[in-house]
C-alpha positions in Angstrom: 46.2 17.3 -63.9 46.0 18.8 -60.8 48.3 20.8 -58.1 49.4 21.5 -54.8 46.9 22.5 -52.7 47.6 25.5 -50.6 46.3 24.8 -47.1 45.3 21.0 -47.6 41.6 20.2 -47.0 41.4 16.7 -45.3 39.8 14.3 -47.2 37.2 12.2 -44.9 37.4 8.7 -44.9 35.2 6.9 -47.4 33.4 5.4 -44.2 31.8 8.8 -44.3 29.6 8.0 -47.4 29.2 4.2 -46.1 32.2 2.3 -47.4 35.4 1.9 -45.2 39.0 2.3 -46.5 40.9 -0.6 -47.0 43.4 -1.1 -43.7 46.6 -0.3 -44.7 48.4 -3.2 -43.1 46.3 -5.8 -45.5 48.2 -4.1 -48.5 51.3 -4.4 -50.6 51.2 -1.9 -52.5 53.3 0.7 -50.0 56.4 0.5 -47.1 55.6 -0.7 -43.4 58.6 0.7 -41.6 57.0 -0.9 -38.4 58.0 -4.4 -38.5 60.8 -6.0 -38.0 62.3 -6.7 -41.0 60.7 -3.3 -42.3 58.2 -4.4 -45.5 58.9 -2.5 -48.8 57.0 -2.9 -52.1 58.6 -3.6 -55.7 59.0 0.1 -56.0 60.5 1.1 -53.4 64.6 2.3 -53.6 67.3 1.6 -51.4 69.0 4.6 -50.7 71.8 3.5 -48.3 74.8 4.4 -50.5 73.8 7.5 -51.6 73.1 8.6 -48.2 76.2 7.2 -46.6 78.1 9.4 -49.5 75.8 12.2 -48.7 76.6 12.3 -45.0 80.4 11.9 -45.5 80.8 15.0 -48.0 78.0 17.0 -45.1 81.0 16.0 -42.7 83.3 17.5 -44.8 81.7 20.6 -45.4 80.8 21.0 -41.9 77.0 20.7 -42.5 74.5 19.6 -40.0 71.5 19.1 -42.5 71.2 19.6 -46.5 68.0 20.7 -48.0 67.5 18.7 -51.2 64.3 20.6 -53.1 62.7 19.0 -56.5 62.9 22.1 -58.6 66.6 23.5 -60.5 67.8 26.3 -60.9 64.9 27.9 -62.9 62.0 27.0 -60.3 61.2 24.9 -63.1 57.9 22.4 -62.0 58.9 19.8 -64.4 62.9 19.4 -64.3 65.3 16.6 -66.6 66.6 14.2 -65.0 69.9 15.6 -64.8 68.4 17.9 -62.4 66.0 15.3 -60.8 68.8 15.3 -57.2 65.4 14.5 -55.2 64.9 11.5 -57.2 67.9 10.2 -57.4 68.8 10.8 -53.6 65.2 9.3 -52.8 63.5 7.5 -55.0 60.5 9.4 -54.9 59.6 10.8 -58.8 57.1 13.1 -57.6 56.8 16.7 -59.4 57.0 18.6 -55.8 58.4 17.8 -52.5 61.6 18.8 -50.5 64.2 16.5 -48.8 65.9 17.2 -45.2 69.2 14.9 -44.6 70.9 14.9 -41.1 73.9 12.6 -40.1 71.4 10.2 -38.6 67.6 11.2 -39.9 66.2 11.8 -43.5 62.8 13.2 -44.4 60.8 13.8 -47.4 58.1 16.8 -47.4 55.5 16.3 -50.1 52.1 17.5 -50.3 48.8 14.8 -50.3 49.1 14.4 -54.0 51.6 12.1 -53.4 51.3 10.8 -50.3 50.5 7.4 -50.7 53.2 7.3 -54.3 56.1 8.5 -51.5 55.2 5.4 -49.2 55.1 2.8 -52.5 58.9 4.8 -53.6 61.0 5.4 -50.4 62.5 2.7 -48.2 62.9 3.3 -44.4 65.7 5.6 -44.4 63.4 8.2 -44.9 60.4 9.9 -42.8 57.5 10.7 -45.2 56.2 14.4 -43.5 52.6 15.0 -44.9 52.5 18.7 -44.9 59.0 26.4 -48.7 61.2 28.7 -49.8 64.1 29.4 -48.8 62.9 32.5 -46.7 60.7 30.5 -44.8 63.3 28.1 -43.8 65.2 30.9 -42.9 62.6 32.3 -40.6 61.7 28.9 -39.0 65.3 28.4 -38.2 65.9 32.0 -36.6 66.5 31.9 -33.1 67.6 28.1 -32.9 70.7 28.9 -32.9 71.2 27.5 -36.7 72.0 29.1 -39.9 70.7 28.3 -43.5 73.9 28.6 -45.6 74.4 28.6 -49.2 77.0 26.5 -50.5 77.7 27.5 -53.7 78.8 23.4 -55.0 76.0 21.3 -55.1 77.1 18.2 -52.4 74.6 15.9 -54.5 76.1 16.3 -57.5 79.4 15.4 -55.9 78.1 12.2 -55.2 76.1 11.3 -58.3 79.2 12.1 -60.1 80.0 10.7 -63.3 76.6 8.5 -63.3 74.7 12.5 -63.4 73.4 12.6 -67.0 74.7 14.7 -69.5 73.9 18.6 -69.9 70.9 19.3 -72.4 72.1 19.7 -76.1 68.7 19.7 -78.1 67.7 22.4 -81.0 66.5 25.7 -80.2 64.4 26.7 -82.8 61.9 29.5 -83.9 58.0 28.8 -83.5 56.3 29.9 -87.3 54.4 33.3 -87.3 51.3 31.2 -87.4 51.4 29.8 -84.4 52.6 32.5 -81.9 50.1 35.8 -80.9 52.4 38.6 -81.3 56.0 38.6 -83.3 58.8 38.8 -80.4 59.5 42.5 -81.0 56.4 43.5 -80.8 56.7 41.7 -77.3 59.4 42.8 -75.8 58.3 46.5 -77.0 55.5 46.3 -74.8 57.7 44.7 -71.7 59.8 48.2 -72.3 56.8 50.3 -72.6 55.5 48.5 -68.4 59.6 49.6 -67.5 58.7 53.1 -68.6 55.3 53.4 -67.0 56.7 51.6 -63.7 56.9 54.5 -61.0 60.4 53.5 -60.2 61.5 53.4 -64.1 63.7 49.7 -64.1 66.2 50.1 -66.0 66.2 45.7 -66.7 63.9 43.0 -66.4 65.3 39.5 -65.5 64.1 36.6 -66.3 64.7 33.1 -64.7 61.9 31.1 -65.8 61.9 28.7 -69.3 58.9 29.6 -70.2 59.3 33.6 -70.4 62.4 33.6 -72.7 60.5 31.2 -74.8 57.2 32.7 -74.8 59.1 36.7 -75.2 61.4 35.8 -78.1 59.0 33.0 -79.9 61.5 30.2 -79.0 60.8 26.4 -78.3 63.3 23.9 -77.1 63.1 20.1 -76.1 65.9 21.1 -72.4 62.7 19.1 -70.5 60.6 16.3 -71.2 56.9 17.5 -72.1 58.0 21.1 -72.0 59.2 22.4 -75.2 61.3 25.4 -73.4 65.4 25.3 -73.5 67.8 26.7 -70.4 68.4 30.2 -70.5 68.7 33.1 -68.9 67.2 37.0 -70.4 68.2 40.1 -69.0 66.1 42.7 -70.9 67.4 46.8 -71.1 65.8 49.3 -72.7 68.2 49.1 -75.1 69.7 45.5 -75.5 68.8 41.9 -74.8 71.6 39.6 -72.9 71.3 36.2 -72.9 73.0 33.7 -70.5 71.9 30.2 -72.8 74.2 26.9 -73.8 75.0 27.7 -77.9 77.1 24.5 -78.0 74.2 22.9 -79.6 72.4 22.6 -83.2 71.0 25.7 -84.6 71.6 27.5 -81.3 73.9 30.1 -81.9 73.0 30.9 -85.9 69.2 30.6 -85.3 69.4 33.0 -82.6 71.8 35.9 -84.2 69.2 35.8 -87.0 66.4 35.8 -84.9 67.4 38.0 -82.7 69.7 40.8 -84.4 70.1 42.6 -80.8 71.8 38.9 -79.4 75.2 39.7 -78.0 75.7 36.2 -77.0 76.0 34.3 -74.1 77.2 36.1 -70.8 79.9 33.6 -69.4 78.6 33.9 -65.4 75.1 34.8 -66.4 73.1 37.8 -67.1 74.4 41.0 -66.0 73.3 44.0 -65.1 76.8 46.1 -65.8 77.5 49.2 -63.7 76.0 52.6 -63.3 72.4 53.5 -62.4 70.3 50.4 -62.5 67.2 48.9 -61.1 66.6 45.5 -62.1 62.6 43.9 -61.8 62.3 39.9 -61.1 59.5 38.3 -60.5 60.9 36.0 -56.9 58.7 33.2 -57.5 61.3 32.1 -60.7 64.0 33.5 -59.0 66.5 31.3 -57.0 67.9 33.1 -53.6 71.4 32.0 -55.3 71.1 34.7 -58.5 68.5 37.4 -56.1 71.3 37.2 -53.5 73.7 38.8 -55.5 71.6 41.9 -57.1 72.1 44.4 -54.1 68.6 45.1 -52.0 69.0 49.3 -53.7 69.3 47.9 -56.8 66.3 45.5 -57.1 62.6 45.8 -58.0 60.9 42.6 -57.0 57.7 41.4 -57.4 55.7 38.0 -57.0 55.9 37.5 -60.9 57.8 39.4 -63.6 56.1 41.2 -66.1 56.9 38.7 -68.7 54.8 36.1 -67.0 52.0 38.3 -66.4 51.8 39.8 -69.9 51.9 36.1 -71.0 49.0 34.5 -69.2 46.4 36.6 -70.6 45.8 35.3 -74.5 45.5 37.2 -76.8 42.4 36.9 -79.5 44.8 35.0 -81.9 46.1 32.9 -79.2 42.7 31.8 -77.7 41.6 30.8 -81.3 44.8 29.1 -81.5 44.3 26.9 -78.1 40.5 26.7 -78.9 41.7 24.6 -82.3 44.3 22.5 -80.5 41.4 21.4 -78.0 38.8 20.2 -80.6 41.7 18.3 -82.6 42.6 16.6 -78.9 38.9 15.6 -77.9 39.2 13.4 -81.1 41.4 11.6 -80.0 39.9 11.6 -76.2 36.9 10.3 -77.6 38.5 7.7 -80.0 40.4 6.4 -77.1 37.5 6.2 -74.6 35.5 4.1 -77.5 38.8 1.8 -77.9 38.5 1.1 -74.3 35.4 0.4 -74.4 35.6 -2.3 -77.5 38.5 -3.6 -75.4 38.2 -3.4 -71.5 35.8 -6.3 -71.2 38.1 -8.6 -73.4 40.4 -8.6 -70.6 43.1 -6.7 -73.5 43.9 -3.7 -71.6 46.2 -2.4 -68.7 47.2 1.1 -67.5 50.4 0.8 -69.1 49.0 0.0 -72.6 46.2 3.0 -72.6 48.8 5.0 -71.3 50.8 4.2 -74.6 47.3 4.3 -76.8 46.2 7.4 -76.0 50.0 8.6 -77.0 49.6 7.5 -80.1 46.3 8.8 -81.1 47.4 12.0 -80.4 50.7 11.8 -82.4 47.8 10.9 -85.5 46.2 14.6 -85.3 47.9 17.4 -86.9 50.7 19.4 -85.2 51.0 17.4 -82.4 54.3 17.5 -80.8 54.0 14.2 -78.0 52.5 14.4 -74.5 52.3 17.1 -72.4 53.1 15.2 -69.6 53.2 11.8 -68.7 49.7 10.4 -68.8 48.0 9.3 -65.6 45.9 6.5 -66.7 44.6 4.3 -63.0 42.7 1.7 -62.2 40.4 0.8 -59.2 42.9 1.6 -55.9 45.7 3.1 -58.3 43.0 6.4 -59.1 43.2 7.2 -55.3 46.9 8.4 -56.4 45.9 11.9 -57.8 49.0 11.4 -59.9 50.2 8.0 -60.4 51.5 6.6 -63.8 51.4 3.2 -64.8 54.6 1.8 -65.6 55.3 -1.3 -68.0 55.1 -4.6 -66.6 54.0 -3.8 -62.8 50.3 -2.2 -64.5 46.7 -3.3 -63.2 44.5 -4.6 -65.8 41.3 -2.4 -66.7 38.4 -3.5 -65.7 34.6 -3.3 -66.3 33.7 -4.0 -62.6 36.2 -0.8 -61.6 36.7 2.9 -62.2 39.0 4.0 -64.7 41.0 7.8 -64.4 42.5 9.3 -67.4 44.1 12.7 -67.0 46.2 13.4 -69.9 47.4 15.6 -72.7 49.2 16.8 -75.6 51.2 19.4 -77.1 50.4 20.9 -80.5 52.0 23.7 -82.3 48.7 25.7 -81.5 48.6 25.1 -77.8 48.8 23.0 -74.9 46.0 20.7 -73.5 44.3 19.1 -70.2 42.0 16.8 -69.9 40.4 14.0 -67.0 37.7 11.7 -67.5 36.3 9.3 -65.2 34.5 6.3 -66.4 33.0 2.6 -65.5 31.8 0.1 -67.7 30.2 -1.8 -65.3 27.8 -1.3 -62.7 29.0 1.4 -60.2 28.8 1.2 -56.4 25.7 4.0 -54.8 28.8 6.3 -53.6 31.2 6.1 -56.9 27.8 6.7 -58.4 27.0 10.3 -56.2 30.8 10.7 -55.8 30.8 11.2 -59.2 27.6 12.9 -59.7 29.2 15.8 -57.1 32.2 15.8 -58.4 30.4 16.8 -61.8 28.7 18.9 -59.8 31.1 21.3 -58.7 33.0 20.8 -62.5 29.4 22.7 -63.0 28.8 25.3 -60.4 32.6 27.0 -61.0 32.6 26.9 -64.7 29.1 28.2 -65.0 29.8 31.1 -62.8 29.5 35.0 -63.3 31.8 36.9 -61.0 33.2 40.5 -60.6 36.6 41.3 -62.5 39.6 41.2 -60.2 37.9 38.6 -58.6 40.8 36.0 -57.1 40.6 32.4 -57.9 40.9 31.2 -54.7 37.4 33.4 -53.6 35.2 31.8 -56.0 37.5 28.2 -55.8 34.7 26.4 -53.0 32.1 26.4 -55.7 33.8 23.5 -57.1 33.9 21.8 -53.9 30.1 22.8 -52.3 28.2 19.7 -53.8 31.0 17.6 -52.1 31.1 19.4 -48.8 27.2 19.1 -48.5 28.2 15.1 -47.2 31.3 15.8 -46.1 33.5 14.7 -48.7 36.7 17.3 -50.0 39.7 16.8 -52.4 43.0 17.4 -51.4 44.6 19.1 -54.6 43.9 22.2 -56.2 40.7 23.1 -58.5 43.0 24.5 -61.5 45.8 25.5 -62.9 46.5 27.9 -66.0 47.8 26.3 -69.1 49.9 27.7 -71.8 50.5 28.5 -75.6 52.3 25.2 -76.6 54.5 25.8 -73.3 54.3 24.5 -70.0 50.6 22.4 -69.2 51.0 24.5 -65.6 51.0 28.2 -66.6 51.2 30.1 -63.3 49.8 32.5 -62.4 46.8 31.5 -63.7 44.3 29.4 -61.0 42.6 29.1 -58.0 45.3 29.2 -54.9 46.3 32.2 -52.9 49.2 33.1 -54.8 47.5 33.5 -57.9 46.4 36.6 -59.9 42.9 37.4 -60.1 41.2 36.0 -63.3 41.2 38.4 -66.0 39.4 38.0 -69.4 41.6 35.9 -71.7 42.9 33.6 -68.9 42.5 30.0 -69.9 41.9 27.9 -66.3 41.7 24.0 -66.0 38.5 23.5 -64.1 39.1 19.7 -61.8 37.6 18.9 -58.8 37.8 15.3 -58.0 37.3 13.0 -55.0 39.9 10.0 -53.8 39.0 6.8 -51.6 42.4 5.6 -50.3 42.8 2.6 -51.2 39.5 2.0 -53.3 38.8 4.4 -55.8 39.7 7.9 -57.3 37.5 10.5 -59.6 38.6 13.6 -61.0 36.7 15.4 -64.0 38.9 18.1 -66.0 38.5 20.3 -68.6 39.8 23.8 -69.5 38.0 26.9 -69.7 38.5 30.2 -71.2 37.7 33.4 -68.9 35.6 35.7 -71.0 33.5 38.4 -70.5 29.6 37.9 -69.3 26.5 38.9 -71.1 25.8 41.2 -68.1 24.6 45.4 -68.5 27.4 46.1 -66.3 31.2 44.2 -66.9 31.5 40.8 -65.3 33.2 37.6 -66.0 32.9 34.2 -66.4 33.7 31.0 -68.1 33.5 29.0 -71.4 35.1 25.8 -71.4 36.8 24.6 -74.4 36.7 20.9 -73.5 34.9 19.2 -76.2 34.8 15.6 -73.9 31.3 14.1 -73.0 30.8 12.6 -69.6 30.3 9.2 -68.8 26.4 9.1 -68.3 26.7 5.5 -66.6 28.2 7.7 -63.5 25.6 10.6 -63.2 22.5 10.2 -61.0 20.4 12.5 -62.5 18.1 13.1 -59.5 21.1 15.2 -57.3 21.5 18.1 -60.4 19.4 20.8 -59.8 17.8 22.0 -63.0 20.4 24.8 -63.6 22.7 21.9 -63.4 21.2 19.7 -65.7 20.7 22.8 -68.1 24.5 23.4 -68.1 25.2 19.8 -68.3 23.3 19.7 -71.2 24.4 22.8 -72.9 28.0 21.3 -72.3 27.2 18.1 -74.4 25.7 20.3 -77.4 28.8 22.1 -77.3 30.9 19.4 -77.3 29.0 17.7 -80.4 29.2 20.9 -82.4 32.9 21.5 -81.3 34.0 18.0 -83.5 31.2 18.4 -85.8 31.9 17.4 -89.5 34.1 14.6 -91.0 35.5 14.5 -87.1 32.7 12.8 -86.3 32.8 10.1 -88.2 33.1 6.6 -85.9 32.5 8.8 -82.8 29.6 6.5 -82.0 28.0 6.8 -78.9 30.0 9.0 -77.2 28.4 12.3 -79.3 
């Protein structure tokens, strides 16, 4: 399930392994703006009345352009749709991107994950840009003579109006002792002692993203689909906790006196700080410039990430056994699901759509499952290219035996979170699916069976996943990994491989998932997660152990490309994975163990 790519690597053109792309103009699938009547697909969106409203409230206000960005007002990756404003304004359902409007031009940034999704979604009133923050804006604008201005209404939701869904009003509710690492006081002791130690002694620690009030006070919520977090704001003292939360909902405000005997309840304007001597530590990459522009600059500690998110992506021993048990229960039902396909594929029985639904519902059969932690990519032949396309009912390709299949999906349990991509083909693969694969694999390989310094960053040791492909000039465009959370969010920052992550620390848990994508042909990825532990070295080092219990598809791998460390770790992985669902899990595994 990958992510943005910091500094995008060009993928070459599938011509470079012997096979050309498929010209664009032969297909259907995506706009072509360059005709006259412009072309656009079944998916595409007219936009023309919301952009006509758009432009007439900009007029109003006096605004030459208004920046539209896909997040809300947590940072949040994954948002509802009450906050999906890109969406709705575009048409494009992507999990990252930024729009531009003007009185007579609209544009959509996005990065090269969704490149190709952006052209099947907008219509021609918007420029697709392939390529931040507010503070880069601001800089690119200086000197232009134009201003970035915060307006404090949203001039979307003016225009969505009525039709914007409703506010959030699920149950908040406690997470048992079982299943979290530490109670929450025990928690938010240790935040307080890192306030103490600090050399500048904060007096408060804010918090803006879902997943650190949920992971600090042991809370779930259903605020976002796939993400069992809940809105909120925590501002943290040495002495008290303020919340900033919507208690107009079940169990809300009586679940969280109990649980929290400290609660003063909700602050009416959000979180605040109160007068006298305070310093107040965010983290600014969960931090809107709305709620940082009003702490003053001598009042504020900042730093890339708060403490909170730091102290949470390194598990504890009773959290890694905890995720380690939520991944064997999930390859189960990876591996029942990849033997149902293959009873069913060549029977002509099966579409994306379908296995999207299938694989659903095996994982709703294994115990403390809580649904889908995100919606499952499941692609077929051309639609794989997409590095995150979902099938959607009625308008889904067929599976079949003479094409590549990608499935990148998983689930949450009460125990932990999971990721996981396999590749497959039931049928005879093409020489470069065939070493496409076998390289991807490769890299999957090199990275997780590597031994590095601690404090070592993810993005230094990141191009050993892509070396085997970069030997013939092949690349991904996406990144290699991304942490993954405690029955929280299935993108933990700042765990991974890109140049604002953390270095890797022991207890990390990283997905490992190279892949390669022929436009308009083909797509591979191959996933799994990994634990960062320490290395049986004399002197301390680190490295990997992945917790993906998912065999390979053998029909892909040309054996004669792994060099014999390769094939060793490759073979080590598979006796790991038959251990991992040893036992009555077995059982009607077949094959695929």
């Amino acid at each position: 399930h990958p992510q943005a790519c910091l500094g995008h690597w060009p993928c070459l053109d599938c011509c470079a392994a012997g096979r050309p792309p498929q010209d664009a103009s032969a297909r259907t699938d995506i706009r072509d703006c360059s005709v006259d009547p412009p072309y656009l697909p079944p998916t595409a969106i007219n936009t023309t009345v919301q952009l006509t409203a758009l432009r007439d409230i900009m007029r109003a206000h006096r605004v030459h352009a208004y920046i539209v960005p896909s997040t809300d007002a947590h940072m949040s990756e994954y948002i509802a749709e009450r906050d999906s404003r890109l969406g709705w304004l575009t048409g494009f359902t992507g999990s990252a991107g930024t729009g531009v409007v003007t009185q007579d031009k609209a544009a959509l940034w996005t990065d090269s994950r969704y490149w190709t999704q952006a052209e099947r979604q907008l219509d021609c009133n918007w420029e697709l840009q392939r390529t931040n923050t507010w503070n880069s804006y601001s800089q690119a604008l200086h000197g232009s003579g134009r201003t970035l201005l915060p307006i404090e209404n949203n001039l979307v939701d003016q225009v969505w109006g009525d039709q914007r869904p409703p506010p959030a009003s699920g149950e908040i509710y406690t997470l048992p002792a079982a299943f979290t690492g530490n109670s929450w006081q025990e928690k938010v002791a240790g935040i307080r002692q890192q306030m103490e130690q600090h050399v500048r002694r904060p007096t408060a620690v804010l918090l803006s993203g879902l997943e650190e009030t949920a992971w600090l006070f042991n809370l779930r919520g259903h605020d976002i689909p796939y993400n069992p977090v809940f809105y909120s704001y925590t501002l943290l003292t040495n002495t008290s906790i303020r919340w900033a939360a919507s208690l107009c909902r079940q169990g809300a405000r009586t679940g969280l006196s109990t649980h929290l005997p400290s609660f003063p309840g909700p602050a009416p304007t959000g979180p605040s700080p109160g007068p006298g001597n305070v310093t107040i530590w965010l983290g600014t990459e969960y931090t809107t410039y709305g709620l940082y522009g009003v702490i003053p600059q001598e009042k504020l500690l900042e730093d890339s990430y708060s403490p909170v998110m730091l102290a949470k992506a390194v598990k504890n021993p009773k959290e890694q056994k905890l995720l380690r048990a939520a991944h064997v229960r999930d390859a189960v039902a990876v591996i029942q699901y990849l033997l149902w396909l293959e009873k069913m594929v060549p029977q002509g029985q099966v579409d994306e759509f379908l296995g999207a639904q299938h694989i659903d519902t095996l994982r709703q059969a294994q115990e403390h499952n809580r649904g889908p932690s995100f919606q499952s990519i499941s692609a077929s032949g051309l639609n794989a290219a997409l590095a995150h396309y979902s099938p959607s009912n009625g308008s889904s390709r067929k599976l079949s035996v003479d094409e590549m299949y990608l499935s990148d999906t998983g689930g949450q349990y009460l125990d932990g979170t999971t990721d996981i991509t396999r590749t497959v083909h039931w049928g005879v693969p093409t020489p470069l699916q065939k070493e496409a694969y076998t390289r991807v694999l490769m890299g999957n390989i090199d990275l997780s069976r590597l031994v590095f310094p601690p404090n070592t960053a993810g993005r230094t040791v990141e191009s050993f996943a892509r070396r085997a492909l970069w030997d013939v000039g092949l690349n991904y465009g996406h990144g290699t990994g991304h942490g993954i959370g405690n029955f929280l969010s299935v993108h933990e920052w700042p765990v991974g491989f890109q140049s604002n992550n953390v270095p890797l620390a022991a207890g990390m848990f990283t997905s490992i998932e190279p892949g390669y994508y022929c436009d308009g042909e083909f797509g591979i990825r191959i996933e799994d997660v990994a634990l960062v532990v320490n290395a049986q070295t004399e002197v301390p080092f680190l490295t990997f152990e992945v917790v993906s219990l998912v065999p390979y598809d053998r029909n892909l791998i040309n054996l004669s490309l792994l060099s014999p460390e390769q094939v060793l770790g490759a073979r080590g992985r598979e006796a790991e994975q038959g251990c991992g669902v040893r036992g009555e899990r077995r059982r009607g595994l077949g094959g695929w163990m």
